[in-house]
C-alpha positions as CSV (number, residue, x, y, z in Angstrom):
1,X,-26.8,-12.5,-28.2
2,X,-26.0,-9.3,-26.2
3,X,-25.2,-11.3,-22.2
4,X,-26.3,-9.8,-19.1
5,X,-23.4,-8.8,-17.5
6,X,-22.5,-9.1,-13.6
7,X,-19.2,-7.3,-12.4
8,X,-18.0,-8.6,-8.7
9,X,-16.0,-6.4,-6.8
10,X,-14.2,-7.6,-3.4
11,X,-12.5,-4.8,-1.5
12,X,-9.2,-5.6,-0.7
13,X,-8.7,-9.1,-1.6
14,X,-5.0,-10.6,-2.4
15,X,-4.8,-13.0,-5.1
16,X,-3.6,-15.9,-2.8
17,X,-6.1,-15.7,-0.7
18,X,-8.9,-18.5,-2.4
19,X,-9.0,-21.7,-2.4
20,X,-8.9,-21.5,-6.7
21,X,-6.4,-19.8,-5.9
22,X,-4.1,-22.6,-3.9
23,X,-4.8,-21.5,-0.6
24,X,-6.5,-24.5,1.2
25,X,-7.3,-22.5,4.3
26,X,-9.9,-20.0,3.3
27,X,-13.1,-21.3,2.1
28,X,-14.4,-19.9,-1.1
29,X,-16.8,-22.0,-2.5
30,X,-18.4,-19.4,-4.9
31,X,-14.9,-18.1,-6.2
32,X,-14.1,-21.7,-6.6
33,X,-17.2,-22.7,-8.9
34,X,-16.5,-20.0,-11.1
35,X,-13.3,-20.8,-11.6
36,X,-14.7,-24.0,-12.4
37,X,-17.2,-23.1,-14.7
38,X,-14.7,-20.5,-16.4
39,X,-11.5,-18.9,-16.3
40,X,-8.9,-17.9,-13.8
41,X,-6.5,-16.0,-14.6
42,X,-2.9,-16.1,-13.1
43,X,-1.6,-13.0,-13.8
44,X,-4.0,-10.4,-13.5
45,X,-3.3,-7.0,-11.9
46,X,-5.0,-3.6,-10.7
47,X,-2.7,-0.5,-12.1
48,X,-3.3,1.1,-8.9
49,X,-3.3,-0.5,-5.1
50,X,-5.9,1.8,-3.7
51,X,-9.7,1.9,-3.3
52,X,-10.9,4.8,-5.2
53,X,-8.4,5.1,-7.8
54,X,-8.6,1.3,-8.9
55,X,-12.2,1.5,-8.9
56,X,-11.9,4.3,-11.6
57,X,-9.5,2.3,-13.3
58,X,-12.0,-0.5,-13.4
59,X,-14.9,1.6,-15.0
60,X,-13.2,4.2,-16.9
61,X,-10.3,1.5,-18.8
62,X,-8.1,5.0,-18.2
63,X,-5.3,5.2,-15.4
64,X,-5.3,7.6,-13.2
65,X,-3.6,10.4,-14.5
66,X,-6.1,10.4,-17.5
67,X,-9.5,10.1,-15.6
68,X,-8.2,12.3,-12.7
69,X,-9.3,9.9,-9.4
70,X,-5.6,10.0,-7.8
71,X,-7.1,9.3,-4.4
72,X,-9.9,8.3,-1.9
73,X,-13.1,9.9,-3.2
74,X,-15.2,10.2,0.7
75,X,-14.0,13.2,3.0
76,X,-12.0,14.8,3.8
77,X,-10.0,13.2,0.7
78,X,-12.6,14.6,-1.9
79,X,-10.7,13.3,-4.9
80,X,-13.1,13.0,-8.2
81,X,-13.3,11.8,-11.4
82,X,-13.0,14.2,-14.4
83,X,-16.5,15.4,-15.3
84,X,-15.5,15.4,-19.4
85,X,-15.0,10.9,-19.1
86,X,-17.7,9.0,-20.1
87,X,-17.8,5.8,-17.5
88,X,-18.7,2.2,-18.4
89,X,-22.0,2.3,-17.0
90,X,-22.9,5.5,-19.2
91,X,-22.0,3.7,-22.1
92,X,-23.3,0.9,-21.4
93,X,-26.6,2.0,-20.7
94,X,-26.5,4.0,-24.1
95,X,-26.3,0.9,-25.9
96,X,-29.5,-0.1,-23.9
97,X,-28.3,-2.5,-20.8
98,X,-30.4,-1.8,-17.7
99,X,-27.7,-0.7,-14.9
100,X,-27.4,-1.0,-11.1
101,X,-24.6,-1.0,-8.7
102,X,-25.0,-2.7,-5.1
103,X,-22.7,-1.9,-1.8
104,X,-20.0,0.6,-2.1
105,X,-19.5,2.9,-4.5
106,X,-16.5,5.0,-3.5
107,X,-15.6,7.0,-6.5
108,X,-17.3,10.0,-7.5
109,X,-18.8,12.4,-9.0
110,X,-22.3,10.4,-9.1
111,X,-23.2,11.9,-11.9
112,X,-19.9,10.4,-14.0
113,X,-20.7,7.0,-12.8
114,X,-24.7,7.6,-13.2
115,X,-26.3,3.8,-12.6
116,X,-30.3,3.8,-13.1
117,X,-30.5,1.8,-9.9
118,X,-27.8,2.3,-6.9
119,X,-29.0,0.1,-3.2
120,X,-26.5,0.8,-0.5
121,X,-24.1,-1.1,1.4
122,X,-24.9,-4.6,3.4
123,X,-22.2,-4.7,6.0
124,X,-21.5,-7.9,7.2
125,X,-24.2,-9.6,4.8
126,X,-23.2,-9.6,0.9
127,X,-25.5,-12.9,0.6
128,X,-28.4,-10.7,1.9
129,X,-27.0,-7.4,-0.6
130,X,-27.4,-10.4,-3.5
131,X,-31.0,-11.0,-2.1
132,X,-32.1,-7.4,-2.7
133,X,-30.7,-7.7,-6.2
134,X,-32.6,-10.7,-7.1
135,X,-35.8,-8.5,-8.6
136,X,-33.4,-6.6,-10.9
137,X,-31.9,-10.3,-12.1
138,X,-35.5,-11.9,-12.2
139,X,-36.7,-8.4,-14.2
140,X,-38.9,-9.4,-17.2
141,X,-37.2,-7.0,-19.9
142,X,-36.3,-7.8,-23.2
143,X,-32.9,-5.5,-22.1
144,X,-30.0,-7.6,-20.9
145,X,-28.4,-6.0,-17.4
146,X,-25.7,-4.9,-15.8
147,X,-24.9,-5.5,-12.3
148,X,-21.4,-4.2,-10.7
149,X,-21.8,-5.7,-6.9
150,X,-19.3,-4.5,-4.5
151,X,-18.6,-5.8,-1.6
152,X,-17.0,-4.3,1.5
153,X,-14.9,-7.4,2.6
154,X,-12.7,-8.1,3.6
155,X,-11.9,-4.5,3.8
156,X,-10.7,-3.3,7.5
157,X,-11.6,-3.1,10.4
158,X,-12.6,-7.1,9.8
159,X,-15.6,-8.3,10.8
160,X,-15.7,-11.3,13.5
161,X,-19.3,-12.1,13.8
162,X,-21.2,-14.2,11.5
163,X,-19.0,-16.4,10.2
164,X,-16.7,-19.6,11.4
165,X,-13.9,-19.0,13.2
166,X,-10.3,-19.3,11.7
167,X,-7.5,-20.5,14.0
168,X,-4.7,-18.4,13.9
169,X,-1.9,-21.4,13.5
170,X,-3.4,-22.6,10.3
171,X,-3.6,-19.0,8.4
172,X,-0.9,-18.8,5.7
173,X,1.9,-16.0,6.6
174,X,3.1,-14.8,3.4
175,X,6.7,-14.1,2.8
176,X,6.1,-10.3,3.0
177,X,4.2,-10.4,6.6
178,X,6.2,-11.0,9.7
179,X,5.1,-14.6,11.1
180,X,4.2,-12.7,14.9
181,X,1.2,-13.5,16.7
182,X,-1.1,-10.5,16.0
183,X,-0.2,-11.1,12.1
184,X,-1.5,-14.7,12.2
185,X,-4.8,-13.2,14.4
186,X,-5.2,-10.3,11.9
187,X,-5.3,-12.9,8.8
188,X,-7.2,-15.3,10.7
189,X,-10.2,-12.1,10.8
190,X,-9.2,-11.6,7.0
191,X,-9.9,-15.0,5.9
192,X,-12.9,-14.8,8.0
193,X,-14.0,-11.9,6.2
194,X,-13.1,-12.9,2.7
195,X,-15.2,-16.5,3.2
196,X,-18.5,-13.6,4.3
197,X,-17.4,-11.5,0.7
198,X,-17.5,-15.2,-1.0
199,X,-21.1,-16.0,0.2
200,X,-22.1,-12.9,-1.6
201,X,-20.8,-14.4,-5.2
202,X,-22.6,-17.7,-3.7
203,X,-25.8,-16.5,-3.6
204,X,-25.7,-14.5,-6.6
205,X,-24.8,-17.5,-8.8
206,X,-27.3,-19.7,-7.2
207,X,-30.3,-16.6,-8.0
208,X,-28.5,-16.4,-11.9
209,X,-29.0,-20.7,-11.7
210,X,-33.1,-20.4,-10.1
211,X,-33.7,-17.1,-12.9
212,X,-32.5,-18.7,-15.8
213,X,-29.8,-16.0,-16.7
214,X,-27.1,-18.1,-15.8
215,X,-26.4,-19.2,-19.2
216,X,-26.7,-15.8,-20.2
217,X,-24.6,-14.1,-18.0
218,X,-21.0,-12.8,-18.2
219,X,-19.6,-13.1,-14.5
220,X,-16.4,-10.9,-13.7
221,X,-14.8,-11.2,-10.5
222,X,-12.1,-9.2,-9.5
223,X,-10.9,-7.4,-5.9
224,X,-9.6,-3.5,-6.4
225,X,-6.0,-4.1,-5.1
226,X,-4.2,-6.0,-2.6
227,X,-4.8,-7.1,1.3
228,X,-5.3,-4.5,3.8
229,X,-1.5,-5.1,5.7
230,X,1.7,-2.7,5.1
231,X,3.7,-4.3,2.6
232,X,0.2,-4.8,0.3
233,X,-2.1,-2.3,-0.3
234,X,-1.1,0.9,-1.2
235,X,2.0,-0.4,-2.5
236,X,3.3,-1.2,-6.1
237,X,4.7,-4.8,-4.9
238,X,3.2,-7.7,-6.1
239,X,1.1,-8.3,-3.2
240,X,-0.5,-5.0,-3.4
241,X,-1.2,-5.2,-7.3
242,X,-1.4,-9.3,-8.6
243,X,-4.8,-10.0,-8.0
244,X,-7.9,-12.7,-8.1
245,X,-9.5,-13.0,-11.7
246,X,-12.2,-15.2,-12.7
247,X,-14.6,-14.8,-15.8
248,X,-17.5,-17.1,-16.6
249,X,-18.4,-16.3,-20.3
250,X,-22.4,-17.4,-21.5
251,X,-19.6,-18.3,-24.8
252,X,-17.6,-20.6,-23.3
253,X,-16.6,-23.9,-25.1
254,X,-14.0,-24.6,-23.0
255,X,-14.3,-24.5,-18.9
256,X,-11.7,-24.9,-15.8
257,X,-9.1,-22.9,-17.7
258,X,-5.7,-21.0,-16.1
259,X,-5.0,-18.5,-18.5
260,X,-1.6,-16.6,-18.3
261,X,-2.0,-13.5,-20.3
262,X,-0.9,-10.3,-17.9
263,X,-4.1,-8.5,-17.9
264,X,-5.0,-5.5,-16.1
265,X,-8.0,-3.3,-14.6
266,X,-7.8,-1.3,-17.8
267,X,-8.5,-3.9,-19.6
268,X,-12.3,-4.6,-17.8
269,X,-14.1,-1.5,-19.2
270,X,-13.1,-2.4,-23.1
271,X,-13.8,-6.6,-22.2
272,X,-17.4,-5.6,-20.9
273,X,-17.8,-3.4,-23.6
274,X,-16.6,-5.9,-26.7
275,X,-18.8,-8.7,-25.3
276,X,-22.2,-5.9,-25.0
277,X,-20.9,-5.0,-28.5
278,X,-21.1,-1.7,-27.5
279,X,-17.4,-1.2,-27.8
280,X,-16.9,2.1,-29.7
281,X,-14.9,2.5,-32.9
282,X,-12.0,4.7,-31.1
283,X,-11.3,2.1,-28.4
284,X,-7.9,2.7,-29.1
285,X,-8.6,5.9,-26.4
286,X,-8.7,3.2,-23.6
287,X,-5.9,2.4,-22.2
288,X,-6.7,-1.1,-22.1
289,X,-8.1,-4.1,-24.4
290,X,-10.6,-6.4,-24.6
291,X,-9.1,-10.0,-23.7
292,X,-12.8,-11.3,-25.1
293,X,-10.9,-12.9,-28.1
294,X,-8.0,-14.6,-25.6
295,X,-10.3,-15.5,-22.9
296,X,-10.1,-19.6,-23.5
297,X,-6.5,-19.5,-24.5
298,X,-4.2,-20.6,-22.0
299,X,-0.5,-18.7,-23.0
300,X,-2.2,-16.1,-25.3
301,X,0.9,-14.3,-27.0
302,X,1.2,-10.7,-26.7
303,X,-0.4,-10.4,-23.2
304,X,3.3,-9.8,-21.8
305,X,3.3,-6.8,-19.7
306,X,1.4,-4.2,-17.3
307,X,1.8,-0.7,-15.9
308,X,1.0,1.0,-12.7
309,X,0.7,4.1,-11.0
310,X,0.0,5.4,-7.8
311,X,-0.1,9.3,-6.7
312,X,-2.2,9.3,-3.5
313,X,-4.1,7.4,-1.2
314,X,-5.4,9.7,1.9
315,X,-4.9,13.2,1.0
316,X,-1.7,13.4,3.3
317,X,-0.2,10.5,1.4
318,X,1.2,12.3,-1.5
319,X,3.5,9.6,-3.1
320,X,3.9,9.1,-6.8
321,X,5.1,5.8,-8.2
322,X,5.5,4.3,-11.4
323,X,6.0,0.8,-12.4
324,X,6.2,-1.5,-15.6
325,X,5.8,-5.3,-14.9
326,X,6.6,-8.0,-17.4
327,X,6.8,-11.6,-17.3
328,X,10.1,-11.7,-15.3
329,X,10.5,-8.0,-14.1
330,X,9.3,-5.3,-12.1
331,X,10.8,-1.6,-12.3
332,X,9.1,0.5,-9.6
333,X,10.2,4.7,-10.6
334,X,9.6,6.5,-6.6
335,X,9.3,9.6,-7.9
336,X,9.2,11.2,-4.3
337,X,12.1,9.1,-3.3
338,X,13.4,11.8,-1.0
339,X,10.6,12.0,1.3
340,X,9.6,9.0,3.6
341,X,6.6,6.3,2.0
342,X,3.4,7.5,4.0
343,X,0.7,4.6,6.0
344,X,-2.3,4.5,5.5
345,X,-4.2,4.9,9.0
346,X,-5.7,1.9,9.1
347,X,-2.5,-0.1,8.3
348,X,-0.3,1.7,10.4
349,X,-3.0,1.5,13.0
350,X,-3.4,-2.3,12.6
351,X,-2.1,-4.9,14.9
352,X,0.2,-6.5,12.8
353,X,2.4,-3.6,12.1
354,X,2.0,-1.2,16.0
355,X,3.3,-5.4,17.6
356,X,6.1,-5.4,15.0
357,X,7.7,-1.5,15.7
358,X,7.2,-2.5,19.6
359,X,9.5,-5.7,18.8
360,X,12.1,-3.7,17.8
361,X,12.5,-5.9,14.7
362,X,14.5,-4.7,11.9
363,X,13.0,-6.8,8.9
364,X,9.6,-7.0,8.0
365,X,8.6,-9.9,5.9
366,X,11.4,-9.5,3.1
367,X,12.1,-6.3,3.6
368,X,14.2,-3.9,6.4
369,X,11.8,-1.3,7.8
370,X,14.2,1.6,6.6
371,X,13.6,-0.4,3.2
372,X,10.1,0.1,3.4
373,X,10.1,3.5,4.6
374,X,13.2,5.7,2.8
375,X,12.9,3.9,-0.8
376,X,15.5,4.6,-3.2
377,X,14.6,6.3,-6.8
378,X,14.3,2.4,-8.4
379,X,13.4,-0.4,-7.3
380,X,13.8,-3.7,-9.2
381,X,11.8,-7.2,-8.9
382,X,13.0,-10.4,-11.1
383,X,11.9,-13.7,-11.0
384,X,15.3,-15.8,-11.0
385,X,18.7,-14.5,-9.4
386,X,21.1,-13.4,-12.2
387,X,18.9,-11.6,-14.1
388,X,20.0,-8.3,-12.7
389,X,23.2,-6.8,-11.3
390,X,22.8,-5.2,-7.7
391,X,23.4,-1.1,-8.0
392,X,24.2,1.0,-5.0
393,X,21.5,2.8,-3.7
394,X,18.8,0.4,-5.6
395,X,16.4,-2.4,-3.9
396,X,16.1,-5.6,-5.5
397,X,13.7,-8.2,-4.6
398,X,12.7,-11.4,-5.8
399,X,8.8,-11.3,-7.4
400,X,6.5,-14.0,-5.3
C-alpha cells in the first residue's frame, strides 16, 4: 500500500517549545497526539537555520551548496533554486501521487517545486488553511496524495489576537535568551503563536480521522529551523538547528516512541520517497537517507552525526558557516570569521535584543555580545566538561 502522505511545516519553531517536547507551558495538543500516535524524535536537525534555504533542504534532500537556495527566495533577496534539480513534489507526482502545498511557499523557481494544486497563505488561521484542504483529503481518487502544509507561525512579527493569552512570568527563558522583561513578553507572543500553528495540525488530523485516511496517512511534522530571537535562527547553535520531529506512519506497530537517531532535513525528501516507493535507484545522489527502516527503533545505530551550512540569509548577510555535529560535539568552521556576524532585521529589530543593547549588558544568555558578534575561525560545543581543551582565540560552549 502506497500511504497518502502529509508534510507539516511550522515556521520558526524551536524544538523545546511543545508540550511532547517537555515544555508544560505552551499548549500543543495536535503536536502532542502525534507524538502519541507515533514517533518523536530527539535529535533531529535542519542543516541550515533559515527559511528559504531549509525549505530547499526539506524538498530537494540536497544542502545548499548543491541545490543552489543560499538565501531568502522573496525580494529583494531573489535567491533560487537550481533549475537542473528535480524536487520531491516533481518526483513524487511522477510516480502518480496527487500534489498540493497550502500557506507559504518561500523558495522558488515555481516551476522547480511545480505542485498541481498551490492555495495561499491563512494568516492568523492554519485551522481554517486545513479547512480549505479538506476537498483535496476527502478527493475520491484511486491516487494516494501529497500534502506539504506550511504554516506561517510562529514566524515574526507574532500574532496577539485569536488566541489565549500567555503570561509573561510563566514563559520558559532559555539559557541562551537574557531573562529581561521584553524577552519574557516576546516568548509569551511566541508561544501564543506556536499554540495558533498547533491548531492547524489539530484540525488536519481530526479531517484525516472524519475522511478515513487517517490510517493511511504518513504524517511528518517538522519546523524549518529555530525560534525567531538572536542567538537562534540564523545561527548554527543548537537552538537555531535541533528541532521538533514527529512521524505518524499508517505502518506503525509500535506507538509513543522517542527515537534517538540524529536525523536531519536531508533526510525528509529520501523518507517520503522510500515509503511512496518511489525512491529512485541512485538515491545515493541525496545527501540524505531514508530513516523508514529505523523509524520504531529507539537507539538505531549508525544515526550518529549531522552537517550544516549556512551562507546567507538576507542578501546583505553574507556569512558562511560550516558545522559537523555528533553525539557529544559540535565544530562550527566561520569561514568569514574576520568580518562581524550580520542580524537579521527582524531580530535585531525585536524587542528582546534593541532592550538588551540599551542595558548596557555585556552577556547575552551564555554568550558575551562581542562573542556573538566577532566569532573566532572555530567554535566548539561538547556535552560534558573535559572533553575538550580551551584554545586561544576559540569559543567553547556547553551543547543544551
Amino acid at each position: 500500500m502506497r500511504p497518502n502522505i502529509l508534510l507539516y511545516i511550522a515556521d520558526d519553531q524551536g524544538m523545546d517549545d511543545a508540550g511532547c517536547y517537555g515544555n508544560p507551558i505552551v499548549k500543543t495538543p495536535g503536536l502532542d497526539m502525534l507524538a502519541g500516535e507515533g514517533v518523536r524524535f530527539s535529535s533531529a536537525f535542519c542543516t541550515t537555520a533559515s527559511c528559504s534555504p531549509s525549505r530547499s533542504v526539506i524538498l530537494t534532500g540536497l544542502h545548499n551548496h548543491s541545490n543552489g537556495q543560499y538565501g531568502l527566495a522573496h525580494d529583494p533577496h531573489h535567491f533560487s533554486t537550481f533549475s537542473k534539480i528535480k524536487t520531491l513534489p516533481i518526483m513524487l507526482a511522477s510516480a502518480g501521487y496527487r500534489t498540493m502545498t497550502a500557506g507559504k511557499f518561500h523558495i522558488q523557481p515555481e516551476s522547480i517545486y511545480r505542485f498541481q494544486r498551490r492555495i495561499g497563505i491563512d494568516p492568523g488561521s492554519p485551522d481554517k488553511m486545513a479547512d480549505k484542504c479538506r476537498s483535496f483529503i476527502a478527493a475520491d481518487d484511486p491516487n494516494p496524495f501529497f500534502l506539504c502544509f506550511n504554516t506561517g507561525e510562529p514566524h515574526r512579527p507574532f500574532l496577539r489576537e485569536g488566541s489565549s493569552p500567555v503570561d509573561p512570568k510563566d514563559v520558559i527563558v532559555p539559557p541562551w535568551l537574557p531573562d529581561t522583561p521584553e524577552c519574557r513578553a516576546e516568548l509569551a507572543h511566541y508561544y501564543m503563536s506556536i499554540e495558533r500553528g498547533d491548531k492547524g495540525l489539530l484540525r488536519l488530523i481530526q479531517i484525516l480521522k472524519e475522511t478515513g485516511k487517517w490510517e493511511t496517512t504518513l504524517v511528518i511534522f517538522i519546523s524549518d529551523n529555530g525560534a525567531p530571537f538572536p542567538g537562534a535562527k540564523t545561527t548554527l547553535y543548537e537552538p537555531g538547528m535541533r528541532l521538533p520531529c514527529v512521524v505518524h506512519s499508517p505502518f506503525q506497530k509500535k506507538r509513543g516512541i522517542v527515537n534517538s537517531a540524529m536525523v536531519s532535513w536531508t533526510d525528509i525528501t529520501p523518507t517520503i520517497l522510500d515509503f511512496a516507493g518511489a525512491l529512485p535507484e541512485d538515491a545515493e545522489a541525496f545527501h540524505g537517507r531514508s530513516f523508514r527502516r529505523i523509524l520504531e527503533d529507539e537507539n538505531p545505530k549508525g544515526w550518529d552525526e549531522v552537517y550544516g551550512s549556512h551562507t546567507s540569509h538576507q542578501v546583505t548577510m553574507y556569512y558562511p558557516m560550516r558545522a559537523v555535529r555528533t553525539r557529544s560535539h559540535k565544530l562550527i568552521w566561520n569561514i568569514a570569521h574576520k568580518s562581524d556576524y550580520p542580524f537579521a532585521s527582524d531580530l535585531f529589530a525585536s524587542e528582546t535584543w534593541q532592550a538588551f543593547m540599551k542595558s548596557g549588558d555585556k552577556t547575552y544568555g551564555r554568550r558575551t555580545v562581542d562573542a556573538y558578534i566577532h566569532r573566532p575561525q572555530f567554535e566548539y560545543e561538547f556535552s560534558s566538561p573535559g572533553d575538550i581543551l580551551c584554545k586561544q582565540g576559540v569559543n567553547i560552549f556547553y551543547l543544551l
